[in-house]
N, C-alpha and C positions, 0 to 999 in steps of 0.2 A: 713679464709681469702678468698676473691672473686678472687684477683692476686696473683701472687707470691710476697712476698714481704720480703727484707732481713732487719729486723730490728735491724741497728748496733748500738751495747754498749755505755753508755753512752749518748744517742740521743734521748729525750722524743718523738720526734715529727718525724714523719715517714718523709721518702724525697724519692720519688720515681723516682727523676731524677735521681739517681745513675742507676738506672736501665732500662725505659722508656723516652722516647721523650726528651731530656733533655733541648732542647730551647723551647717547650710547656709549661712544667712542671716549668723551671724556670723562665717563665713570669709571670705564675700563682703565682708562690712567690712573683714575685713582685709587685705582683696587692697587695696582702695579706698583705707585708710590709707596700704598701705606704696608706694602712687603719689607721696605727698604727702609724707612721713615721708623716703623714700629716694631718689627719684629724683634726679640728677646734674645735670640737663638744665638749661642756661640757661633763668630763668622765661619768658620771651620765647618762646625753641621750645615749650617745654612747654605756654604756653598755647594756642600757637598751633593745637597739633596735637588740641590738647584741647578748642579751639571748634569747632574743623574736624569733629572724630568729633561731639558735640553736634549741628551742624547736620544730618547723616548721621541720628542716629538720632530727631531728632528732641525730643530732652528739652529741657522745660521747663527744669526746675534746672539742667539743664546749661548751656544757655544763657545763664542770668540769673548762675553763678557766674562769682566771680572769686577766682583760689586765695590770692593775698595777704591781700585781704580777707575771705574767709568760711574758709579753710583751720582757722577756730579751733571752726568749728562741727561739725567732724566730731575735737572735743578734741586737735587737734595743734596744738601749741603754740610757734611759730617752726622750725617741722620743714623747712617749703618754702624749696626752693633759690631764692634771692633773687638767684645769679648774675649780672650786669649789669641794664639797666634795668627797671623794671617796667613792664607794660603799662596805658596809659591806656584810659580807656572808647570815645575814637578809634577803637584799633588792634581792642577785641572790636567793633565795630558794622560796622567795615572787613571784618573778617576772615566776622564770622556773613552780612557781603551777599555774600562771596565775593571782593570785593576786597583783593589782598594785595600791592597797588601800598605800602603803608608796611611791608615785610616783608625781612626781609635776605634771602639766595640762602639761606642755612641753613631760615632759618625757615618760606622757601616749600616747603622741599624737606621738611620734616617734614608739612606742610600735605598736600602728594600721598603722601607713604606713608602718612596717615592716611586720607586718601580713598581711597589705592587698596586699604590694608588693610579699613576698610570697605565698601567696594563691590562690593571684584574680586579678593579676595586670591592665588587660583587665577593671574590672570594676572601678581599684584603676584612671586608667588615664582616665574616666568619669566622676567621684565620684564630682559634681562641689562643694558640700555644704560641703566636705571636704577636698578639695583644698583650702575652703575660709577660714576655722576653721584654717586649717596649717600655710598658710599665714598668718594669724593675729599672731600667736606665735613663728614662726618661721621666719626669713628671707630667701631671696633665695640664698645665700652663705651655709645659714645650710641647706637648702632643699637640694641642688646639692651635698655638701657634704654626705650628711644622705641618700642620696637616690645610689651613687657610695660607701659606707660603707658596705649597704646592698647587694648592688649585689657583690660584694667580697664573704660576708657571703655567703649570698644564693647559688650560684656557685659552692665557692672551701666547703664549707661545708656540701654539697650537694654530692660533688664529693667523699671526702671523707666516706663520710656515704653508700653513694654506690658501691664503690669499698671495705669496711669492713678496710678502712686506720684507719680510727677513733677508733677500737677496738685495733688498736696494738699502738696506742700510748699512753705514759703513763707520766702525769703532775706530777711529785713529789714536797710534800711540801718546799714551797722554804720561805724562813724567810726574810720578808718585813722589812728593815733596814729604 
């Protein structure tokens, strides 16, 4: 572990506002929640962009989440936009190998704004012939959406991974009713 961290029983998900900054720390939840709570975005795009940033920054938890099914462990409670189908454990193993051959033109197209937002954003907000490709499939409700999803991810995900948070936390299987 990079900090000290007291990982208390019963709690998958580390919370280090018990310990550090705790109006910092519990903003940053709330940016986290209201990805989850508010986001528009068919579950399908959203996850997609959302394994995409994961494999980027590298998180554990991130990786291993799946927002239908663990979305209750950060206490939101049927908040996730359930929008057309859900993603099976296929499409995250597809997506975390890089393979996005099972991925609609939308969902691939959310996939590279999330890569090029984390990678190259500098060049992502020049990029004009991919601005125009977005724009054709996306509208700008899901752009501003999609693009405040990601920086959540990118961020607290990031923050995670680098502080060694994401190794002491642990997703248990949880049985999707």
């Amino acid at each position: 572990m990079r900090v000290a961290f007291e990982q208390k029983p019963g709690q998958p998900l580390g919370d280090l506002s018990s310990q550090y900054l705790p109006e910092l720390l519990k903003a940053a939840g709330g940016f986290s929640h209201a990805t989850y709570q508010h986001s528009r975005l068919p579950l399908r795009l959203f996850e997609a962009a959302r394994i995409a940033t994961a494999v980027i920054n590298g998180c554990t938890i991130c990786m291993n989440w799946r927002s239908a099914r663990d979305v209750r462990l950060l206490g939101v409670e049927g908040s996730i936009n359930k929008t057309g189908d859900e993603p099976d454990e296929n499409f995250y193993q597809a997506v975390l190998a890089g393979d996005l051959s099972m991925l609609d033109a939308r969902e691939r197209l959310a996939v590279r704004f999330a890569q090029k937002m984390g990678t190259e954003p500098r060049s992502l907000s020049a990029d004009e012939a991919f601005w125009a490709e977005l724009k054709a499939a996306l509208s700008d409700s899901e752009i501003v959406d999609l693009t405040y999803c990601c920086a959540g991810w990118i961020g607290l995900g990031r923050a995670a991974h680098v502080l060694g948070i994401d190794a002491a936390c642990q997703i248990p299987e949880l049985q999707t009713t």
